[in-house]
N, C-alpha and C positions, 0 to 999 in steps of 0.2 A: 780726305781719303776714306773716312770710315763712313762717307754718304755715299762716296763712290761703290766702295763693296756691298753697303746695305742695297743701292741699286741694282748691283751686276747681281748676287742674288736673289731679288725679286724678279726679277726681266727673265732669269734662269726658270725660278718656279711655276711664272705666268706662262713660258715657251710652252713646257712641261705638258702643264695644265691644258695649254689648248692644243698643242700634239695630241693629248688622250681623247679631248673629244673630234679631232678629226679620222686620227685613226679606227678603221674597222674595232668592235670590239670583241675580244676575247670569250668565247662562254663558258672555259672549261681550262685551268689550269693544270698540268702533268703534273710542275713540282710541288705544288700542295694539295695535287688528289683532291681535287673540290672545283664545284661551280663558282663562276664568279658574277658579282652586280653587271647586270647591264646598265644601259641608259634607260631612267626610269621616262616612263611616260607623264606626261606633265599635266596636271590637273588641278583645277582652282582649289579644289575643298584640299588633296592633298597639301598644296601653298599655304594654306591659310592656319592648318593644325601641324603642320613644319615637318610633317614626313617625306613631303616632297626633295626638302632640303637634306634631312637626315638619307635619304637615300643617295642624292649626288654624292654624299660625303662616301656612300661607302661603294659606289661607282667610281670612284676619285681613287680610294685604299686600293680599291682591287685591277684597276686597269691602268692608273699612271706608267706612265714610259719609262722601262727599266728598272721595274720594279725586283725581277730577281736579281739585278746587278746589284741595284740601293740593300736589298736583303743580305747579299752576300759583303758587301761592303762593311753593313752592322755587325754583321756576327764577325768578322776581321777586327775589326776594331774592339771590340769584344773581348778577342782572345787576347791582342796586344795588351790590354788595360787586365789582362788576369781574372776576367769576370767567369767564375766558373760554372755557371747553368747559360744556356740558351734557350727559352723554353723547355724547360725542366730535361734541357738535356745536355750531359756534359761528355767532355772527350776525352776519353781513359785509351791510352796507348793509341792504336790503329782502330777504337771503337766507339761509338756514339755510344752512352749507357744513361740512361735514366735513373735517379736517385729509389732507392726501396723504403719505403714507410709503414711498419710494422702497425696492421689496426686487426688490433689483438682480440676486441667485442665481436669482429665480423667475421675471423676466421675460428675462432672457437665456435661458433654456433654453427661455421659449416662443421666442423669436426664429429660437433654433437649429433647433428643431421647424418653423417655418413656411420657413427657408431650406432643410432637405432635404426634407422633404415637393415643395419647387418643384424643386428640384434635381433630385429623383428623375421630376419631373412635369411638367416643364415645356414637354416635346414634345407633350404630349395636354392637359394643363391653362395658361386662360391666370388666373392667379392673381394679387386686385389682395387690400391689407391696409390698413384706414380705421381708425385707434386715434384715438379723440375724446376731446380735453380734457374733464375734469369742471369746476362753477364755478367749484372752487380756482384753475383752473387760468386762467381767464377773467375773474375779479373779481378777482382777488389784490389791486387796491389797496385793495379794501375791507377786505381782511384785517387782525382786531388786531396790533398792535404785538407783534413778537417769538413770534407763536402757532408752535408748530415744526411747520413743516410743508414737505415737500419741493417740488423746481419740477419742473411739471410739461412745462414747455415745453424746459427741460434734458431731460425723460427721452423725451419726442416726437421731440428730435433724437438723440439713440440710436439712437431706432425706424428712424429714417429712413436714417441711416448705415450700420445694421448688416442692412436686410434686405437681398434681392439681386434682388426684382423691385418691380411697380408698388405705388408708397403714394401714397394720398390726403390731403395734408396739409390740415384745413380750422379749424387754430388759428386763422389771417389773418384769416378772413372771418368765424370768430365773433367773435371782438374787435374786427373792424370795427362789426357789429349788435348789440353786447351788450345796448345799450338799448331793443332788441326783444323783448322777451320770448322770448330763444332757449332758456332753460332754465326748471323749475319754479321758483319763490321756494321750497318750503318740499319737495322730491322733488328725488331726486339723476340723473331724468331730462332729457334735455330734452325742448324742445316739440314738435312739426311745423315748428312758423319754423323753429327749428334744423337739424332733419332734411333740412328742404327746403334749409337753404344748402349742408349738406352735397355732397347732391344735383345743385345745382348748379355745384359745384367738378367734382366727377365725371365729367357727362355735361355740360357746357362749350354749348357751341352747341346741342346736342343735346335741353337739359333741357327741360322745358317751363314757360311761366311761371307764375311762382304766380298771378298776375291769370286763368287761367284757370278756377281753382276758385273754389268759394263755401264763407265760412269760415262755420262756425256753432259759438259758443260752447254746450258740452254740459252743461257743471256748474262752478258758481261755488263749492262747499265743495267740494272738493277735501283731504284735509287730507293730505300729502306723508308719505314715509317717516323726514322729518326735522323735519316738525311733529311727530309721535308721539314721536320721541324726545326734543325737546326740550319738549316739554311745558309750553308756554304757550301754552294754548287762547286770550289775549287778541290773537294773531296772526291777523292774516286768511288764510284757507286758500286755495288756489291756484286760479287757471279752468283748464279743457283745453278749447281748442279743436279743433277737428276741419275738414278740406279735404276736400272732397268728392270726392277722386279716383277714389273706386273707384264713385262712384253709376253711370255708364255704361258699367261694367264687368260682364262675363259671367266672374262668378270662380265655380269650386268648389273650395272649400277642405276639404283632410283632414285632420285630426289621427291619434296616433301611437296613439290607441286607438280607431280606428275611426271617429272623430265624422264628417261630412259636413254643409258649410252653402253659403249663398252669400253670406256678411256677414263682412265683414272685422272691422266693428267690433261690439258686444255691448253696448248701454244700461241691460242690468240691473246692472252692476256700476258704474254711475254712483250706484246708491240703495247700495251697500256704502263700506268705507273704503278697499279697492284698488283705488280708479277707474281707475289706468293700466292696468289688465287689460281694459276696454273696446277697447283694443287688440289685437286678434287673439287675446282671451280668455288674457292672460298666459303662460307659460313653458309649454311641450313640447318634448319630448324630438326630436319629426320633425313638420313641416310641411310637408304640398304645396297647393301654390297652382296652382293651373290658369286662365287666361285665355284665351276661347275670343272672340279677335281676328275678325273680318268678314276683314282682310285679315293671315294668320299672321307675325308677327316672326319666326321660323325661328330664336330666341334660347332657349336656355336658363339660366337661373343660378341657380348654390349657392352658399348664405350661413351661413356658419359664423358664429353672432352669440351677444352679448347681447342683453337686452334692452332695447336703445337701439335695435333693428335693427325691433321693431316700431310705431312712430312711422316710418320712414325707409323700410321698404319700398314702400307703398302708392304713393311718387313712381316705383318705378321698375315698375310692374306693368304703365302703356303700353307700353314697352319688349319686351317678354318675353313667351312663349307660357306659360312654366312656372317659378317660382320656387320652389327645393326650401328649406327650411330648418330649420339643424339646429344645437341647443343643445349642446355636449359633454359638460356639467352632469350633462347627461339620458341622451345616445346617447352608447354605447357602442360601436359597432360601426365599421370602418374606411368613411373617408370615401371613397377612392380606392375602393373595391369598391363604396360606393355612387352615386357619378357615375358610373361604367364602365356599372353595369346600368341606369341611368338618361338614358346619353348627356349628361351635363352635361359642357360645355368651358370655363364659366365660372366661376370661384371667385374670392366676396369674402367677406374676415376683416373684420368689423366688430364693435367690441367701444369700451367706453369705456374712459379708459384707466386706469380704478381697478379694475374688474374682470379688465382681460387683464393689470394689475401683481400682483393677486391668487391668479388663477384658473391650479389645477394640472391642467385638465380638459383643456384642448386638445391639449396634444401628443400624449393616449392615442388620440385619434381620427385623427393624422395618419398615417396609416400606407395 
């Protein structure tokens, strides 16, 4: 009996295996946002130094037959067996959330970075710093029992103590709305809700209300940076709504390699898997945003961000004649030489706070 089964699944694996190599192959997977191995081409020196072989292996991982079934199958059984990460991600109520790991060395030297940069600038620059909780940081009671993961509202109070000009604290007010759909369920961004309560913590009297715009929901699969990696396609995928702030707006917007448009937002990447790039067509290095006001706000601002800053911008482009922004990720060059030649007096650091706890890119730009 148990030759028999060892049989029935080898004959199983073997089918598998040669189904993969007849069928056409794949060159571009949706559900995990990535290129995948082709059939390598076959060549003696490759054979002989085994790269040949190390390649079918990872033509074999990437194109096997039913591969998101077998994936969704693992994380099932997974869950059955109480195993609480899947790829550093776990399932807290109706949300995918990723564990927070406090590295305390890397984000103190951003802090120090943002205290002399203002130090040094603070006669000519008025400089505010917005670090936004992630869901961990927001759902925590949904959180498994014992998952190790750091608080993130202990490390916000840090933030707040240790910088030396204005912060925008908006933990409050999203834990007040949590049950608004202020973040993705299954993407480690948040919404527009979010954005906007941000928004409104900021500009206080000022803001304008959300009842002014009209929401329109843009795409109901959605599948988040954290459905991919946890890979239970039996999860319903996320909506993105969208507010229609910038529709009676006269924007022209530049990109860092020349692009030129008047649309803030981008609908073809709704028919792709990084739908949040709909948003001001994902990550550059420099953006300028121009709004050409009937009556000019005489306002400029630069926005040193992630990208949590393009969901969040579009609320403050009323506001503003010109909104410069600039990734450090990407731009290399010093900030302060580029507000001088630009006449910008206004500077917001907006970042989540898993990125600005991670990310060693901002202080090279402070300068």
């Amino acid at each position: 009996m148990k030759r028999l089964i060892g049989i029935l699944i080898i004959s199983f694996l073997m089918s598998l295996a040669l189904l993969t190599f007849v069928i056409e192959d794949q060159t571009f997977s949706e559900t995990e946002n990535r290129y995948l191995q082709t059939m390598p081409e076959f060549k003696l020196a490759a054979l002989l130094d085994g790269s040949f072989m190390s390649d079918i292996e990872d033509y074999l991982a990437d194109q096997i037959i039913g591969k998101d079934f077998f994936l969704t199958l693992k994380s099932k059984t997974e869950q059955a067996l109480l195993k609480r990460e899947n790829n550093g991600v776990v399932k807290a109520g109706d949300y995918l959330i990723e564990p927070f790991i406090y590295q305390e060395d890397n984000l103190l030297k951003n802090l120090e970075a943002i205290n002399e940069f203002h130090q040094s600038n603070q006669a000519i620059f008025d400089i505010t710093v917005m670090i936004v909780p992630n869901q961990v940081g927001i759902y925590d009671t949904y959180l498994p029992a014992y998952l190790p993961t750091d608080d993130q509202s202990h490390v916000l109070k840090i933030i707040d103590e240790r910088l030396h000009m204005d912060t925008v604290n908006v933990s409050q007010i999203l834990r007040q709305h949590q049950e608004d759909n202020i973040y993705y369920h299954t993407d480690h961004h948040w919404t527009m809700r979010g954005a906007y309560l941000a928004y409104q913590v900021w500009f206080n009297e000022r803001a304008k209300p959300l009842s002014d715009y009209q929401s329109e929901v843009v795409s109901t699969d959605f599948p988040g940076t954290r459905y991919r990696k946890f890979h239970d396609l039996t999860l319903p995928k996320d909506t993105i709504e969208w507010f229609n702030v910038t529709d009676e707006l006269d924007l022209t917007i530049t990109y860092s390699d020349g692009r030129v448009t008047n649309q803030y937002v981008h609908d073809h990447y709704l028919d792709e898997t990084d739908q949040y790039r709909f948003f001001l067509d994902g990550n550059d290095a420099l953006i300028k945003i121009e709004v050409n006001h009937e009556e000019k706000t005489n306002r400029k601002l630069m926005v040193v961000k992630d990208s949590y800053a393009d969901s969040f911008v579009p609320f403050l482009l009323p506001h503003y004649d010109e909104i410069h922004l600039i990734d450090p990720r990407y731009y290399k060059q010093s900030l302060k030489a580029y507000m001088a030649e630009h006449e910008l007096s206004e500077l917001l650091v907006l970042y989540n706070l898993r990125t600005f706890n991670e990310d060693q890119s901002l202080r090279y730009v402070l300068y």
